[in-house]
N, C-alpha and C positions, 0 to 999 in steps of 0.2 A: 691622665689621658685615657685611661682604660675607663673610667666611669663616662667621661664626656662620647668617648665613644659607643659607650652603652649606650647612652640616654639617645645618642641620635638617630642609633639604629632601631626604639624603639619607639621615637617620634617617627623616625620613616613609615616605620611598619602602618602604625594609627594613621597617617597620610594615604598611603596604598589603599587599606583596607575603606577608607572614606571617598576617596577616590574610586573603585570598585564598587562601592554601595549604591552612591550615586548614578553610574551610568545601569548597575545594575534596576534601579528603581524608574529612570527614565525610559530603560529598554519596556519593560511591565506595563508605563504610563502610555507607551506608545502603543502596545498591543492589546491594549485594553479597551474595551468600549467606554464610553462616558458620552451619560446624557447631557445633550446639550441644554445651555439655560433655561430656566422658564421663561417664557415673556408673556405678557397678557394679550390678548385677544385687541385687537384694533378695533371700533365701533365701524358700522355697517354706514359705509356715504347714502347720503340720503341723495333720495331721488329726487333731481333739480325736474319743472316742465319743459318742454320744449319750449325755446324761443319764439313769441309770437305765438305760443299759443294760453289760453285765459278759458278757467269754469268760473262759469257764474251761477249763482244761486241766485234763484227769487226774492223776493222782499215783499213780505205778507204784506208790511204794511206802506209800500209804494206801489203796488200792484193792484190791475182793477182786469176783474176775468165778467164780461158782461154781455147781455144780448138784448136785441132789440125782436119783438114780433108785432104785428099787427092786428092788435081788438077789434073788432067792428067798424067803427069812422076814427079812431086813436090806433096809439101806439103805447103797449106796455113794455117796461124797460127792469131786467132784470141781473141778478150776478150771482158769482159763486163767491163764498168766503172761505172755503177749506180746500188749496189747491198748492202743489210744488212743482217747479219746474228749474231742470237744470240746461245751463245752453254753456258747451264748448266752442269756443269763436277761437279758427286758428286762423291768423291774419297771413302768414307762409302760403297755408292751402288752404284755400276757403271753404274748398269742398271736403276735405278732412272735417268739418265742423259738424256738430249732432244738437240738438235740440229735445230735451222731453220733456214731457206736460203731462200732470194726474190730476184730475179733479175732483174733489168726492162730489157725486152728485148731489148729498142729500145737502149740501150746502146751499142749495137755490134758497133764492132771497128775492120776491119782486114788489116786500111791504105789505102783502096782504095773504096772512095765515094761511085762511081758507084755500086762497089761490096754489099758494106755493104747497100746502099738503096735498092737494090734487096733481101739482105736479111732480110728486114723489111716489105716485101711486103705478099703476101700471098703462091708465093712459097714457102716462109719457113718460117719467125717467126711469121708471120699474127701480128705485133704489135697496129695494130689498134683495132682489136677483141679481142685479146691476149695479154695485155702492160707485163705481167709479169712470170716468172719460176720461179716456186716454189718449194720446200722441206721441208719437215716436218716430223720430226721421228717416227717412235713408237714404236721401240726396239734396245737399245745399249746392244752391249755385248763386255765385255773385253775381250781380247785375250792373252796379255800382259801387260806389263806395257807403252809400246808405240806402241801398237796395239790394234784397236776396228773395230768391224764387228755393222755401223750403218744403221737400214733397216729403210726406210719412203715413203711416196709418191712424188713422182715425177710429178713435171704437167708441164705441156709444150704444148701449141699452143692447150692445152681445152683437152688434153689428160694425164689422170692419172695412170700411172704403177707403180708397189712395185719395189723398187731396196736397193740392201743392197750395200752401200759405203765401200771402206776400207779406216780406218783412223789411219793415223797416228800420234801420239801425239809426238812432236818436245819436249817440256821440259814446264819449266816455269820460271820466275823470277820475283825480285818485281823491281818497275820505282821508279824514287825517289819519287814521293808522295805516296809510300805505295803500290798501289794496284798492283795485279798481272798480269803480264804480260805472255800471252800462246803460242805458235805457235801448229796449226794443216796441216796436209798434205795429201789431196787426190788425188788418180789416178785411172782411170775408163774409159771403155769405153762404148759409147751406139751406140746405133743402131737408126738412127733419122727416119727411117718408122715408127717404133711405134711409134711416137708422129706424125704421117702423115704429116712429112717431105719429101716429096715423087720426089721433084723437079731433073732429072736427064737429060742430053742429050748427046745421042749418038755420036760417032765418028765416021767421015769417015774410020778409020780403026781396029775399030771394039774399042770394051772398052763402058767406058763410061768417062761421063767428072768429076762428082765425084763418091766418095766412100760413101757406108751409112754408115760404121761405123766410129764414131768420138772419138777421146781421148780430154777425158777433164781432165783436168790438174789447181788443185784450192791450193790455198798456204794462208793461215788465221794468221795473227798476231791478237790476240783478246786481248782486254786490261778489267779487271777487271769494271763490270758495278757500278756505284755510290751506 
């Protein structure tokens, strides 16, 4: 009996003291700092557009950037091949919508060499001082639902005038990978002294050899930007 009561006073004792270890080591666990887990970094939400609202991008090759002037008893017809233009169309707010257009000048093209390096020269596009024509919005307004009066700056040859475009909005549909596809349609005409295009020459019988007023004539397939 004296041994069994050894052994269980000495099983007690090993209880107590595990007992006492334990609260001693949760008291420590409590007052101790400890860094919270790691966890990784969540990826950045990407930025959805606003609803109803669409960039479009030009489309080199469904796009025709062209002008019309008047030779002598005809009419020469000319374009630009090197040009980008981006048009935000928000259907929400229309007038929230922007439109730009860059053109490089030295792109004129009217078929005939001679003609079109003289019109690189400082008679008239000055492309060496001047490489580019540019437009840039700063007020659309709806008219319709295929009509918009777009007013911006116009630069051309170092000279900047307000001009308001009329446009017209062809429709839209989607390509087979999804995105939208737009057609726009402008017609206008300007007056090429105001941007001091001024180059002109007389005729022996009387006239002159061109006309300053040009019709520009722009046709836009824009496809849905990434």
């Amino acid at each position: 009996m004296k041994n069994l009561a050894s052994r269980l006073s000495i099983l007690s004792a090993f209880t107590l003291l595990a007992i006492a270890g334990g609260a001693v080591f949760a008291q420590a666990a409590a007052t101790s700092p400890m860094a919270p887990p790691a966890t990784s970094a969540a990826p950045a939400p990407k930025v959805a557009a606003a609803p109803g609202v669409v960039t479009y991008n030009a489309d080199k090759n469904h796009t025709q950037v062209s002008f019309v002037v008047r030779h002598m008893m005809s009419q020469v017809r000319g374009s630009f091949g090197d040009f980008s233009a981006t048009i935000v169309k928000n259907d929400v707010k229309p007038e929230a919508s922007s439109v730009e257009f860059t053109i490089q000048a030295t792109s004129v093209n009217t078929g005939n060499e001679n003609r079109d390096n003289h019109l690189r020269t400082e008679d008239f596009f000055f492309v060496e001082k001047f490489p580019e024509i540019t437009f840039k919005s700063s007020k659309v307004e709806k008219v319709s639902d295929s009509e918009y009066k777009v007013t911006g700056d116009l630069t051309m040859r170092g000279v900047t005038k307000v001009i308001t475009l009329p446009v017209n909005f062809l429709g839209e549909m989607k390509s087979k990978d999804g995105k939208s596809i737009a057609g726009f349609a402008i017609n206008t005409k300007l007056d090429r002294k105001e941007f001091g295009i001024n180059w002109n020459k007389a005729l022996d019988n009387g006239g002159v050899l061109l006309s300053d007023e040009v019709a520009v004539e722009i046709s836009i397939e824009a496809k849905q930007a990434s």
